[in-house]
PAZAPA-4460 file (N, C-alpha, C; in steps of 0.05 Angstrom, whole numbers, plus 32768, in hexadecimal, padded with zeros to 4 digits):
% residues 98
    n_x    n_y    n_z   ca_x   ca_y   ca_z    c_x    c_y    c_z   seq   type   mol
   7FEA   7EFD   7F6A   7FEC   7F14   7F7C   7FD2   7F18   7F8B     1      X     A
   7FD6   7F17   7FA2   7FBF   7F22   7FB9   7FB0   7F3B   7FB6     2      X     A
   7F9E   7F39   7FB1   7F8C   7F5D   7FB0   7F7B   7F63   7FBC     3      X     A
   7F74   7F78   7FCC   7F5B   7F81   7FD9   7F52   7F9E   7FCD     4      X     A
   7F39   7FA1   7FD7   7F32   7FBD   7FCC   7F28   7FC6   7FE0     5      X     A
   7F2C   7FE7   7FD9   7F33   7FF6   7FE3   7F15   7FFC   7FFA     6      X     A
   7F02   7FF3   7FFA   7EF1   7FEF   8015   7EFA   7FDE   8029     7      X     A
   7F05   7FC8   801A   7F0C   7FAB   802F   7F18   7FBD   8042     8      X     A
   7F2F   7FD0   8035   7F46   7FDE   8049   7F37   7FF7   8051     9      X     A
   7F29   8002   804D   7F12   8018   8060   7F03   800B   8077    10      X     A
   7EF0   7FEB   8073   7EE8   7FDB   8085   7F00   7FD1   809C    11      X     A
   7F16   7FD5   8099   7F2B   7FC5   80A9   7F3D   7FD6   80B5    12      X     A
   7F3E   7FF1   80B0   7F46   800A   80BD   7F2D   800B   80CE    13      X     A
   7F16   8011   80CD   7F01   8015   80D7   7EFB   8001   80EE    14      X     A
   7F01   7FE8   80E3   7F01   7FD3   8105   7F14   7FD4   810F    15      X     A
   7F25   7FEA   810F   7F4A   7FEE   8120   7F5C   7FDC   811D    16      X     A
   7F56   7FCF   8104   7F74   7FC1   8101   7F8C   7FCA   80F9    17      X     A
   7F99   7FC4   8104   7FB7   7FCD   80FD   7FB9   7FC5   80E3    18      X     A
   7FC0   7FD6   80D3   7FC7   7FCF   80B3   7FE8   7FD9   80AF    19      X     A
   7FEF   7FCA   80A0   8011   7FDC   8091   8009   7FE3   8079    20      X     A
   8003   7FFC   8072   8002   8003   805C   8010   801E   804C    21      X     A
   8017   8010   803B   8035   801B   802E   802A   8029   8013    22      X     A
   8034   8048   8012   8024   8051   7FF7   8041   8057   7FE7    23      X     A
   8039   8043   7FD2   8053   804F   7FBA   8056   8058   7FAB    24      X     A
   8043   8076   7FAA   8044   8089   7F96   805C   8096   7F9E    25      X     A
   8063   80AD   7F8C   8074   80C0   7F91   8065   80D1   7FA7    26      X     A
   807E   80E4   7FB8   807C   80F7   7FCB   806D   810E   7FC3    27      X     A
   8065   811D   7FB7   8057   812A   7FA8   8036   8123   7FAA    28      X     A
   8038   8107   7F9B   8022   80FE   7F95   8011   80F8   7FB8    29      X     A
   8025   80F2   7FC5   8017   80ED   7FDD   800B   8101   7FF0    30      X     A
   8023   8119   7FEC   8018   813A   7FF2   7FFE   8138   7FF4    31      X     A
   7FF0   812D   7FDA   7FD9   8132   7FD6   7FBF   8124   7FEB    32      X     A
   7FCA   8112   7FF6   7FBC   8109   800D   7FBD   80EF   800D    33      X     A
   7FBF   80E8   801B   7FC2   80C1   8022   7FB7   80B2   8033    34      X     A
   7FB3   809B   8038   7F9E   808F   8047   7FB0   8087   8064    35      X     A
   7FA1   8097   807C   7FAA   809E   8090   7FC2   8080   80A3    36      X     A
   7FD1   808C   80A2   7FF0   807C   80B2   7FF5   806A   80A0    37      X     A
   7FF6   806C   8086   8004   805F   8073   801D   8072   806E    38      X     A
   8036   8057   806C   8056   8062   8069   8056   8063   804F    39      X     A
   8068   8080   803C   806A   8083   8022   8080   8078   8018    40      X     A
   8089   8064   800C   80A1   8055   8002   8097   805E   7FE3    41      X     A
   80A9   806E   7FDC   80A4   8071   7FBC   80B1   8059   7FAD    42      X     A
   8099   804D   7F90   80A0   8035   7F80   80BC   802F   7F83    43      X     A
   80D9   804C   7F7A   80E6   8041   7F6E   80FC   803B   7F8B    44      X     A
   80F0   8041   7FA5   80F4   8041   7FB5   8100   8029   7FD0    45      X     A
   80E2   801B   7FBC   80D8   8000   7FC8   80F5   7FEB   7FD4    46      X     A
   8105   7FE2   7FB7   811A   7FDA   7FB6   8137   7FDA   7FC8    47      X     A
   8133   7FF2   7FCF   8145   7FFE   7FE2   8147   7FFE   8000    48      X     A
   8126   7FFD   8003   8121   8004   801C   810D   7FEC   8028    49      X     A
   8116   7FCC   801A   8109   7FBC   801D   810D   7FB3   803F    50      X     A
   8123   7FC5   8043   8137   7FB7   805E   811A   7FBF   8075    51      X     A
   8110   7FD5   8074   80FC   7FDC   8082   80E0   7FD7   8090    52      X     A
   80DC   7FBE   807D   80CB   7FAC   807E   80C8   7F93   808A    53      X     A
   80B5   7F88   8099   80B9   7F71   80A3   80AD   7F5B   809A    54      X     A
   80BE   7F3F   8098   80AD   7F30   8085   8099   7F1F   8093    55      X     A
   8098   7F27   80AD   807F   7F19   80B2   8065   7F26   80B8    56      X     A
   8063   7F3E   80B6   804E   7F4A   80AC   8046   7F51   8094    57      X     A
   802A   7F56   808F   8019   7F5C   807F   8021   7F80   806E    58      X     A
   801C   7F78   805B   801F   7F98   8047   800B   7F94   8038    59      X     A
   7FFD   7FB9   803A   7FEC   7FBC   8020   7FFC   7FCD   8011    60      X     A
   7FF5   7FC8   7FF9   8002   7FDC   7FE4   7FF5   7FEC   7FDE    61      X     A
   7FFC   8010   7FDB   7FE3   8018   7FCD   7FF2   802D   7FB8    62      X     A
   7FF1   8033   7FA0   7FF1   804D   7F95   7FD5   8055   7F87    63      X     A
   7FDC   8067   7F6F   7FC3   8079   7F63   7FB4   8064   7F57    64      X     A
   7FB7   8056   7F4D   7FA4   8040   7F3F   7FA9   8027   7F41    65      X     A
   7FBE   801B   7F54   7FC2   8001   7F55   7FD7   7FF5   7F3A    66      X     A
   7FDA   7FFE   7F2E   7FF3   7FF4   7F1C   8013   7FF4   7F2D    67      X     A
   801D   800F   7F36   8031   800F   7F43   8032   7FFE   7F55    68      X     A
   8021   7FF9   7F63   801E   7FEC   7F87   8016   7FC8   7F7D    69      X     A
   800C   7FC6   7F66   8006   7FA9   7F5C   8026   7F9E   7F5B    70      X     A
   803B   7FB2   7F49   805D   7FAF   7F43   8063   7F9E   7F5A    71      X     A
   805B   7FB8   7F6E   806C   7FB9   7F86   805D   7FA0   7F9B    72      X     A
   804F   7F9B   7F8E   8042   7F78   7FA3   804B   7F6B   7F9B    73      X     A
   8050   7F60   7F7D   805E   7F4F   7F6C   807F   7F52   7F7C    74      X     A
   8083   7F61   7F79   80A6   7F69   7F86   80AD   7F5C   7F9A    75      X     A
   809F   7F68   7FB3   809F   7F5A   7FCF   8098   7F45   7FCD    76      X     A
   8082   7F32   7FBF   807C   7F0F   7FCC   8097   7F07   7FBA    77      X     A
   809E   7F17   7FB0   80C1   7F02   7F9C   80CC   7F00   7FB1    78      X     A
   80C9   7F15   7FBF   80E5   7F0F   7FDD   80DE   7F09   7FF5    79      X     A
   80C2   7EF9   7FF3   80BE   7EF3   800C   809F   7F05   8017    80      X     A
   80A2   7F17   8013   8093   7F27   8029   806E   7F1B   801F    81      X     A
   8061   7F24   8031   804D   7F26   8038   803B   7F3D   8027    82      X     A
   802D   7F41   800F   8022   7F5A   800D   800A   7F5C   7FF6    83      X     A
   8001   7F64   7FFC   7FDE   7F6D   7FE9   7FE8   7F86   7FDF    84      X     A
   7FD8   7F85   7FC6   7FCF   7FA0   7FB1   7FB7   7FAC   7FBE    85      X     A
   7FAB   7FC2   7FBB   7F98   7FCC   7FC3   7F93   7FD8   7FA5    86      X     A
   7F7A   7FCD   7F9A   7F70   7FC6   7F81   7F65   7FE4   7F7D    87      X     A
   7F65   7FF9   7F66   7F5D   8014   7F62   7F69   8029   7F6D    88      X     A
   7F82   8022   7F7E   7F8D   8035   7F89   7F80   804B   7F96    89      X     A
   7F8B   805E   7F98   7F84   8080   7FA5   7F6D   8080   7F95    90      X     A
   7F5E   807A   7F81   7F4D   8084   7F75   7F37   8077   7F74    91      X     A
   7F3C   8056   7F84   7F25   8051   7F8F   7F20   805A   7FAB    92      X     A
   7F33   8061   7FBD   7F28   806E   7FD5   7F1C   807C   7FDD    93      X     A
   7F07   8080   7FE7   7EE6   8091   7FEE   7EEA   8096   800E    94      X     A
   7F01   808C   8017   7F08   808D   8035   7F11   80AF   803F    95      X     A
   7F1D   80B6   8056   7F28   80CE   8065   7F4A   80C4   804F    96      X     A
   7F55   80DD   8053   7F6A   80DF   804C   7F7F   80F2   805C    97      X     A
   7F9F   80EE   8065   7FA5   8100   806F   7FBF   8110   8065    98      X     A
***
């Protein structure tokens, strides 16, 4: 499984790259603030709403600590897709939040 942490993705928002990043905590949990123009696909969500996704782009994964969003990288390269963990989740992020 592919991993980056969570500066790599502060450094790469910061040089304006277009990122897809997908937060798969629960709705609640995201209330709480999330890292700006990331789409919320909740974990159990993922499955369902794989149709949404494109497989030739890039996904970061992120939840609260990187366990859920590690699942959910494992998940997607089974079917193809394209996608990184973002290693410490929400709780390594020191970034803006919105």
């Amino acid at each position: 499984m592919k991993e980056i942490t969570a500066k790599e993705v502060e450094s790469l928002i910061k040089e304006r790259n277009a990122l897809n990043i997908i937060d798969v905590r629960e709705v609640d949990e995201v209330a709480e603030g999330k890292i700006p123009n990331a789409v919320n696909i909740p974990i159990g969500a993922v499955e369902s709403r794989i149709h949404e996704l494109d497989k030739s782009k890039e996904y970061i994964m992120v939840c609260r600590s990187g366990a859920r969003s590690g699942s959910a990288t494992e998940f997607l390269e089974s079917q193809g897709y394209h996608a990184i963990n973002m290693q410490g989740g929400m709780l390594a992020w020191e970034a803006d939040v919105e």
